[in-house]
N, C-alpha and C positions, 0 to 999 in steps of 0.2 A: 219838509214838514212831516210828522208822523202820518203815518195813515187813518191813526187813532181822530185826531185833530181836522186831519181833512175830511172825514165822514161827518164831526160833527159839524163843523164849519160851512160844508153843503145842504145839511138838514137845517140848520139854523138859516140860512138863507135863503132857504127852500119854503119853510115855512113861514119868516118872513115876507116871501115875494108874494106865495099864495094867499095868502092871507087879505095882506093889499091887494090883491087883485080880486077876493069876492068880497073885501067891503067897498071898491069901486064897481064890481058888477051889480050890486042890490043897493048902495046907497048913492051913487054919484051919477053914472050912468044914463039910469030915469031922467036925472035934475037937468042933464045937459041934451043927451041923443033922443031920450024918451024911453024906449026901451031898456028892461034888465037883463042882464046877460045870464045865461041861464046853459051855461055847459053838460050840464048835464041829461041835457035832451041829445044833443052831440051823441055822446057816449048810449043814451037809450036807443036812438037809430040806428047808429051804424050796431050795435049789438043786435037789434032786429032784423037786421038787414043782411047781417053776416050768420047769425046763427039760427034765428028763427025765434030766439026767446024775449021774451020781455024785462026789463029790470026795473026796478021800483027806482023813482026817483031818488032815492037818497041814497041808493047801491052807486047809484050812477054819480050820485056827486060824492059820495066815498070814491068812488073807484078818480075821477077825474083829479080831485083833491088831492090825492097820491099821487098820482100821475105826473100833476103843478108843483107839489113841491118835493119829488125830491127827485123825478126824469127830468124838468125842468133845470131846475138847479147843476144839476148832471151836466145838461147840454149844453148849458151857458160856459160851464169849465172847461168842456171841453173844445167850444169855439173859443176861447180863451187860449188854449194849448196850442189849435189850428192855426189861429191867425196872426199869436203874437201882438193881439190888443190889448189895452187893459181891461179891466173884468166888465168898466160899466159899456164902455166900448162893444167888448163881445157878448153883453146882456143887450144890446140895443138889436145887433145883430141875429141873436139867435129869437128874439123876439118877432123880430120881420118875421124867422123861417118859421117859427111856430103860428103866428097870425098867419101865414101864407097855406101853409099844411092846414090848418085847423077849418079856413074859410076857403080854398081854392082847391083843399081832396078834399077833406071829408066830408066837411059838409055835397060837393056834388057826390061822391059813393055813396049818399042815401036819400039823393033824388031830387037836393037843391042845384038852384041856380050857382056857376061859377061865383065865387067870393060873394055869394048872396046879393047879385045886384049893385056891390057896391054901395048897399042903402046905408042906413044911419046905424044898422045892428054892425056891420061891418064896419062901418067908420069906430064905433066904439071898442067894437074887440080888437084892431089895432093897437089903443093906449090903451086898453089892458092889457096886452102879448108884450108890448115895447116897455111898457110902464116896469108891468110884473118884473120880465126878467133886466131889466137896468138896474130896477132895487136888487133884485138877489147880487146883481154883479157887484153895485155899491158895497152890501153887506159882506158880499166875499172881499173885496177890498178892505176895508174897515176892519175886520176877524183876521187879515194876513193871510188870505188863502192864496194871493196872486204864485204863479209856478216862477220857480229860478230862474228860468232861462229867459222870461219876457223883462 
């Protein structure tokens, strides 16, 4: 596949995943665990915590946004290439790692509790992390992204 074709085809399913995952963080979320997921507090901590400075909420869900769809996207491909799964397979997958990093570092590198307790914010940013990138992997499946050799 061109190179052309696979940039887009990771952006498109990048911003598809992302996408689904903050109209599940602010509309679904609430309905089911209670709480909305709100990442961008994520990213204001650990930038306070690492640098000293403060970021405006909406720098911080800029920055997280990018971050979701198109590092996201990225890391699904590339457990994709790793594992020799198919896309939604290695979206389920890179999903765990990302819920896993997201709730089990970073959040303690700014002074929570491991994976938050396991409470119901944790329970929901799971099928957001698995959700999100399963969709991106579908999408990459569906666009033709899957690699030759799998």
């Amino acid at each position: 596949m061109p190179r052309v074709l696979m940039l887009r085809n990771l952006l498109i399913a990048g911003l598809v995943g992302q996408l689904a995952f903050e109209a599940y963080a602010w509309l679904i979320s609430p309905l089911i665990f209670g709480p909305s997921l709100e990442p961008a507090n994520l990213v204001i901590g650990l930038t306070r915590t690492i640098t000293g400075a403060t970021l405006s909420y909406w720098t911080a869900f800029a920055i997280h946004f990018v971050i979701g769809s198109v590092g996201f996207a990225v890391f699904v491909y590339l457990v994709h290439l790793l594992t020799k799964t198919g896309l939604i397979v290695s979206g389920i997958i890179a999903g765990v790692a990302l819920w896993f990093i997201a709730q089990g570092i970073l959040a303690p590198a700014m002074g929570r509790d491991f994976m938050m307790g396991f409470g119901t914010y944790t329970q929901s940013s799971a099928v957001a992390h698995i959700g999100m990138a399963a969709l991106m992997g579908a999408v990459m499946a569906r666009l033709g992204t899957q690699s030759s050799r799998v």
